[in-house]
C-alpha positions as CSV (number, residue, x, y, z in Angstrom):
1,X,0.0,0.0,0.0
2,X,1.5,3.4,-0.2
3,X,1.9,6.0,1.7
4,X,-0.6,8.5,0.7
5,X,-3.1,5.5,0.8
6,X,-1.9,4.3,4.4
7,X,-1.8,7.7,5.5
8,X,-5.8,8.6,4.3
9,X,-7.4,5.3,5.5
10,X,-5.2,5.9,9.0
11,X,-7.4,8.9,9.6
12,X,-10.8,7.5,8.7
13,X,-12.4,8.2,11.5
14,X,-14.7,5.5,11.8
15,X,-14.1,2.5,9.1
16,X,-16.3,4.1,6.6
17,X,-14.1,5.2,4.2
18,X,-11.9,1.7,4.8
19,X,-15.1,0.4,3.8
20,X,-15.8,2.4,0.9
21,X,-12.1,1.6,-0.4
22,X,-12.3,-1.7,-0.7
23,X,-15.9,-2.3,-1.8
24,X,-15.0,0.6,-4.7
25,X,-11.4,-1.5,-5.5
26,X,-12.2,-5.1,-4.6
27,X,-10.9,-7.4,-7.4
28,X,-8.2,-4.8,-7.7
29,X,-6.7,-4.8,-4.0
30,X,-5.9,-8.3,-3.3
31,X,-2.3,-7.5,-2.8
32,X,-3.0,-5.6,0.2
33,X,-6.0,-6.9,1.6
34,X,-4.0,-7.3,4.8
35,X,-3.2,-3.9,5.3
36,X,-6.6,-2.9,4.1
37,X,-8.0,-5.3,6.8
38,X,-5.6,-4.5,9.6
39,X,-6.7,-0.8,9.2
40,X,-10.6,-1.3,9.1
41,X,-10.0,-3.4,12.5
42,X,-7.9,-0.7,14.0
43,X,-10.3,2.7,12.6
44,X,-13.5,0.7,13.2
45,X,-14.6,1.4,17.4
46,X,-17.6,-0.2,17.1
47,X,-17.4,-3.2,14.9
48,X,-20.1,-1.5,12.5
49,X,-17.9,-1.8,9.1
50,X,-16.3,-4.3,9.9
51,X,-19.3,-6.1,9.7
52,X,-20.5,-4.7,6.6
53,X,-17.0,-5.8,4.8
54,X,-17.0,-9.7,5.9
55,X,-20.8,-9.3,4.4
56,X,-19.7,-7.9,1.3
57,X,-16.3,-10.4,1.4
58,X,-18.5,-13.0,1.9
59,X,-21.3,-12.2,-0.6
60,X,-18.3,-11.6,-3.1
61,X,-16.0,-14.7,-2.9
62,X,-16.7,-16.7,0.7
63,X,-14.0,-19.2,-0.3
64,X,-11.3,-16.4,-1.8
65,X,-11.8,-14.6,1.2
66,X,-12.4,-16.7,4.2
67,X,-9.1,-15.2,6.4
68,X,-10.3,-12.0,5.7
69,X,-13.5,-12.5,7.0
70,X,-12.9,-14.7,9.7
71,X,-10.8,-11.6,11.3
72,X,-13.4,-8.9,11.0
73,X,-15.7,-10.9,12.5
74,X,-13.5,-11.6,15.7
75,X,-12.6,-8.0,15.6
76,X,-16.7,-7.2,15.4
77,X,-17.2,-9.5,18.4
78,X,-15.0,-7.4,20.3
79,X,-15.6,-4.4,19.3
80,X,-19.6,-4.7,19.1
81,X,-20.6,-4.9,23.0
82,X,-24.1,-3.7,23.0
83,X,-24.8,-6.7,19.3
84,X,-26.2,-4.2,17.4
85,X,-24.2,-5.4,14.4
86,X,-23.1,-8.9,14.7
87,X,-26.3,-10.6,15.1
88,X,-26.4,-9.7,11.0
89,X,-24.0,-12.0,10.7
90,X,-25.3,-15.4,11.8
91,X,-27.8,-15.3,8.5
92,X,-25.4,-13.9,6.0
93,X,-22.4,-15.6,6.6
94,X,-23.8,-19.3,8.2
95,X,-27.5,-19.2,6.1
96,X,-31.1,-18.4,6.7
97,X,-30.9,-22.1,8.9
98,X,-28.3,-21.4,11.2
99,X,-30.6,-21.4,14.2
100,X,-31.3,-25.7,13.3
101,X,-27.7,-26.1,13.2
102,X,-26.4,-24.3,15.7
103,X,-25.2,-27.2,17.6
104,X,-23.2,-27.9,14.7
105,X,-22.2,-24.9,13.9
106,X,-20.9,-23.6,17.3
107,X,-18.8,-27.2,17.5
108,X,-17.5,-26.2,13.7
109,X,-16.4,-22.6,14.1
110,X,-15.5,-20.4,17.2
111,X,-16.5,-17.2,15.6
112,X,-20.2,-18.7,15.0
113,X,-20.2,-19.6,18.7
114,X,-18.8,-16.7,20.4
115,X,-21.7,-14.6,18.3
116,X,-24.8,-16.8,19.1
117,X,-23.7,-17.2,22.7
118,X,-24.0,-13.0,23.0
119,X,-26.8,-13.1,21.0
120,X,-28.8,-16.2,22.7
121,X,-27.5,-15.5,26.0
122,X,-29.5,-18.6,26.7
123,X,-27.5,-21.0,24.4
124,X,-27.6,-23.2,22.4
């Protein structure tokens, strides 16, 4: 990434225009997806955009880029105390049935249980 690009997306305030980036390059950016990544995480407080990329990620390319949003979603689950964001996730990224296989998907995948558990605060 270069400087003038590190130094811009270091001062987005809020992920937003992290977000805007790489839905407005994706295809074009895979080179520094990392970076891109490791900045929405750092410039996102409230796990909102992060969110909205591993939606878009997944919606684009799951498989491509699974890394990617495996880590905004950790990062969401931090960053998103009060679940005003992440509870999106459980449809987009593990299907419309995720609630009849939640058993299996919270044995499956860490991220999937760490969500549902805030969600559900009653469990599985």
């Amino acid at each position: 990434m270069d400087e003038d690009l590190k130094k811009k997306l270091a001062a987005d305030p809020d992920g937003l225009l992290t977000y805007e980036f790489l839905a407005n390059n994706i295809g074009n950016v895979d080179d520094i997806m990392d970076e891109i990544i490791d900045n929405m995480i750092a410039v996102d407080h409230n796990g909102q955009f992060s969110v909205s990329a591993a939606r878009y990620l997944n919606a684009i390319d799951s498989n491509k880029y699974a890394a990617y949003i495996s880590r905004l979603i950790a990062a969401a689950i931090e960053k998103d105390r009060e679940r005003n964001y992440i509870a999106q996730l459980l449809p987009e990224i593990w299907g419309a049935d995720y609630a009849a296989n939640a058993e299996t998907l919270s044995a499956a995948d860490d991220n999937f249980r760490r969500i549902y558990k805030r969600v559900f605060a009653t469990g599985i």
